[in-house]
KOLPA-715974 format. One record per residue: residue number from 0; residue in three letters; z, y, x of N, C-alpha, C in turn. Coordinates in steps of 0.02 Angstrom, whole numbers. Layout:
NUM,ALA,Z,Y,X,Z,Y,X,Z,Y,X;
...
//
This chain:
0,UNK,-1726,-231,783,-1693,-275,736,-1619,-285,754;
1,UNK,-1607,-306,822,-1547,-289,831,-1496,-253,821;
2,UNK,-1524,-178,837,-1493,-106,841,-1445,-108,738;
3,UNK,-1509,-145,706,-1485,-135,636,-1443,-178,622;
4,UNK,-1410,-240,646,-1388,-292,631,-1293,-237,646;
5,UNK,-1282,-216,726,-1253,-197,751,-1215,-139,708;
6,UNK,-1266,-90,671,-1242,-43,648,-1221,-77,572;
7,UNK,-1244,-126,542,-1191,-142,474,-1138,-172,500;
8,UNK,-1145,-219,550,-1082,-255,569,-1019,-198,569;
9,UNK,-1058,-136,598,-1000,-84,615,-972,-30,562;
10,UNK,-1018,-29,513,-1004,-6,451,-956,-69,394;
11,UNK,-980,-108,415,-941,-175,387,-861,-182,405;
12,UNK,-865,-175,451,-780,-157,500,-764,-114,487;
13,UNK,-793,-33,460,-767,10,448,-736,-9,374;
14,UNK,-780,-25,340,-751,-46,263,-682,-82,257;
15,UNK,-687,-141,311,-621,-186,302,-561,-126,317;
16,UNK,-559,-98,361,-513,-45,383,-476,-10,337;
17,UNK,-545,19,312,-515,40,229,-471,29,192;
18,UNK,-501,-45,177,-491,-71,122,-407,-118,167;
19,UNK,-392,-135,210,-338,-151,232,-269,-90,248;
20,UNK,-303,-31,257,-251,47,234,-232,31,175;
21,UNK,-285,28,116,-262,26,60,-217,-21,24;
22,UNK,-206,-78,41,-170,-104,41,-119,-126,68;
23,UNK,-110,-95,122,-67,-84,148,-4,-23,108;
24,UNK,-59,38,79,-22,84,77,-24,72,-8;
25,UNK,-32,23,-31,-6,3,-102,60,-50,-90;
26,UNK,63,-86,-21,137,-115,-23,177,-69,-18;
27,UNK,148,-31,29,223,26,23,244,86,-27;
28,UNK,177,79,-82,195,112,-160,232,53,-196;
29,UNK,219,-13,-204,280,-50,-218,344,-54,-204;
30,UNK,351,-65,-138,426,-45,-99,456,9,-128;
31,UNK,424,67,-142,454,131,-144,471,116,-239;
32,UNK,439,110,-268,448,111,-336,519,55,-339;
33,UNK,501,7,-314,581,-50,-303,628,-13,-285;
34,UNK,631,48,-231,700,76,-206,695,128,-259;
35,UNK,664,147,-294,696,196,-315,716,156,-398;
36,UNK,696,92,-406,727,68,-488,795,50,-452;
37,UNK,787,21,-425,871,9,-381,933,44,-408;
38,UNK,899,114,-368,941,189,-365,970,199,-401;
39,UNK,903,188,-483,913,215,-548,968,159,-594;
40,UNK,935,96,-573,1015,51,-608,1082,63,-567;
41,UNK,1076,81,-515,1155,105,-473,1184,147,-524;
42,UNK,1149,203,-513,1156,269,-572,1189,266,-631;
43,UNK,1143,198,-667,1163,209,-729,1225,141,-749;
44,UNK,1224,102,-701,1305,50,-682,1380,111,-681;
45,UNK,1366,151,-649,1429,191,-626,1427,249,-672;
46,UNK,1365,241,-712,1397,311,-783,1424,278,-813;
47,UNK,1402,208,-821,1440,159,-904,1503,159,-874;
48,UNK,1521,147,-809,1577,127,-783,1630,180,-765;
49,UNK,1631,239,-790,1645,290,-782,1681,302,-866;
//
């Protein structure tokens, strides 16, 4: 009974892991989409201004 308790706990931890990559690696698909609208209003400030 034990042995089974042990192995979800550890499949359970594996999940959070997961699921904390993934969100992790969706802040840094936010970040990236922010630097690059940035970029794109820089871009298009200095064509009007041109």
């Amino acid at each position: 009974m034990g042995r089974k308790k042990k192995e979800r706990d550890e499949k359970e931890k594996m999940q959070d892991a997961g699921r904390a990559k993934e969100s992790q690696r969706a802040k840094e698909g936010e970040g990236w989409q922010q630097e690059k609208r940035k970029e794109k209003e820089e871009y298009e400030s200095e064509a009007v201004s041109q």
